[in-house]
C-alpha positions as CSV (number, residue, x, y, z in Angstrom):
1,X,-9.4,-46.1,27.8
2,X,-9.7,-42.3,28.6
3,X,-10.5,-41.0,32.2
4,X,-13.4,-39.0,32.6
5,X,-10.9,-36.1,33.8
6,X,-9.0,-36.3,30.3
7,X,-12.0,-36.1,28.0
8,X,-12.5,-32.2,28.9
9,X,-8.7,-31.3,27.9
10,X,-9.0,-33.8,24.6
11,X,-12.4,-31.6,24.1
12,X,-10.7,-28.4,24.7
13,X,-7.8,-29.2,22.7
14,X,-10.1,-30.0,19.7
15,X,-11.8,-26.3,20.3
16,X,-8.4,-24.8,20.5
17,X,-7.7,-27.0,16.9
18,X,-10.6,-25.4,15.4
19,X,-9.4,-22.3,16.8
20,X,-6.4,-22.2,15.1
21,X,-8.3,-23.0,11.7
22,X,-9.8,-20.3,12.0
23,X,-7.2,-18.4,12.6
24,X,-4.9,-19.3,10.5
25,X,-7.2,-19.7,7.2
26,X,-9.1,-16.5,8.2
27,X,-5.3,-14.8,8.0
28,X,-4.7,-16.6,5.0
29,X,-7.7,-15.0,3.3
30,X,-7.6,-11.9,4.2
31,X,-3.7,-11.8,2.8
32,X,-5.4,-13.0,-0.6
33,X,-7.9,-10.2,-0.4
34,X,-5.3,-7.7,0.5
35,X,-2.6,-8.7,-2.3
36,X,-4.2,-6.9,-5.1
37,X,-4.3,-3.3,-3.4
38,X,-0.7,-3.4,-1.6
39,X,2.5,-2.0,-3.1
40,X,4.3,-5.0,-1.6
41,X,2.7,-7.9,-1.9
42,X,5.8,-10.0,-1.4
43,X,6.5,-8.4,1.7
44,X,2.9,-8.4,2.8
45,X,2.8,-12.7,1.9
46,X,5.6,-13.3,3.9
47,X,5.1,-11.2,7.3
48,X,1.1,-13.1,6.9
49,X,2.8,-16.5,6.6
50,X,5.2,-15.9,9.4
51,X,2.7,-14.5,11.7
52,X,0.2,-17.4,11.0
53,X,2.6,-20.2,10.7
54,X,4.2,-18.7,14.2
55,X,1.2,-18.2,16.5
56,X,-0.7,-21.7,14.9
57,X,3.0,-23.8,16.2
58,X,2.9,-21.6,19.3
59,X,-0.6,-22.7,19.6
60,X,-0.3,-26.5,18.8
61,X,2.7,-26.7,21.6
62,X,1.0,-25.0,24.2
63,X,-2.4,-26.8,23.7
64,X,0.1,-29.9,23.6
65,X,1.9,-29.9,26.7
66,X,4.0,-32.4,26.3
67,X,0.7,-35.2,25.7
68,X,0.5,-36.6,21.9
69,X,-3.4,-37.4,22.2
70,X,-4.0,-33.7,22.9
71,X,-1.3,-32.4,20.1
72,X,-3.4,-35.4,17.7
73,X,-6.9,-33.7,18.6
74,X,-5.9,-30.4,18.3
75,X,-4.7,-31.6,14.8
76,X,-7.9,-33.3,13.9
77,X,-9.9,-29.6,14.5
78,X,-7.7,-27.9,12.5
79,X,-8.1,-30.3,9.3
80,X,-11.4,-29.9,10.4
81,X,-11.9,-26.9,9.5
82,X,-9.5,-27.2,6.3
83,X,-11.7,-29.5,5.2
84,X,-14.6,-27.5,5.6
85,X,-13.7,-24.6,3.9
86,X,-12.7,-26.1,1.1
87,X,-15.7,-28.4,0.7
88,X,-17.7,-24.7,0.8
């Protein structure tokens, strides 16, 4: 059973998941936007996916910290809003 003191982190660490969502599919569609009007898009696809893919695990491990429930929440938000966005 949770603790009343652990539901606001295991709350906080699914706001932080949908964060990260955000985040990372917002960067993800704005790279798609952009490709079409860049001279490199190669260039431009990587540097986006290393940037996003870098701050979201950054993000998951320091919303972790070192509990698995939290690291599972933050998860859950993110798919989330994956699965959001692509019901839209």
């Amino acid at each position: 059973m949770i603790a009343a003191g652990e539901s606001l982190p295991l709350g906080m660490a699914l706001l932080a998941g949908v964060g990260l969502g955000l985040f990372y599919f917002g960067g993800l569609w704005l790279t798609v936007q952009q490709l079409l009007t860049t001279r490199r898009p190669v260039t431009l696809l990587l540097v986006s996916y290393g940037g996003r893919i870098g701050v979201t695990l950054l993000g998951f491990y320091l919303v972790a910290g070192g509990h698995w429930e939290r690291l599972l929440v933050c998860l859950l938000g993110f798919l989330m809003i994956k699965g959001l966005l692509l019901w839209n």
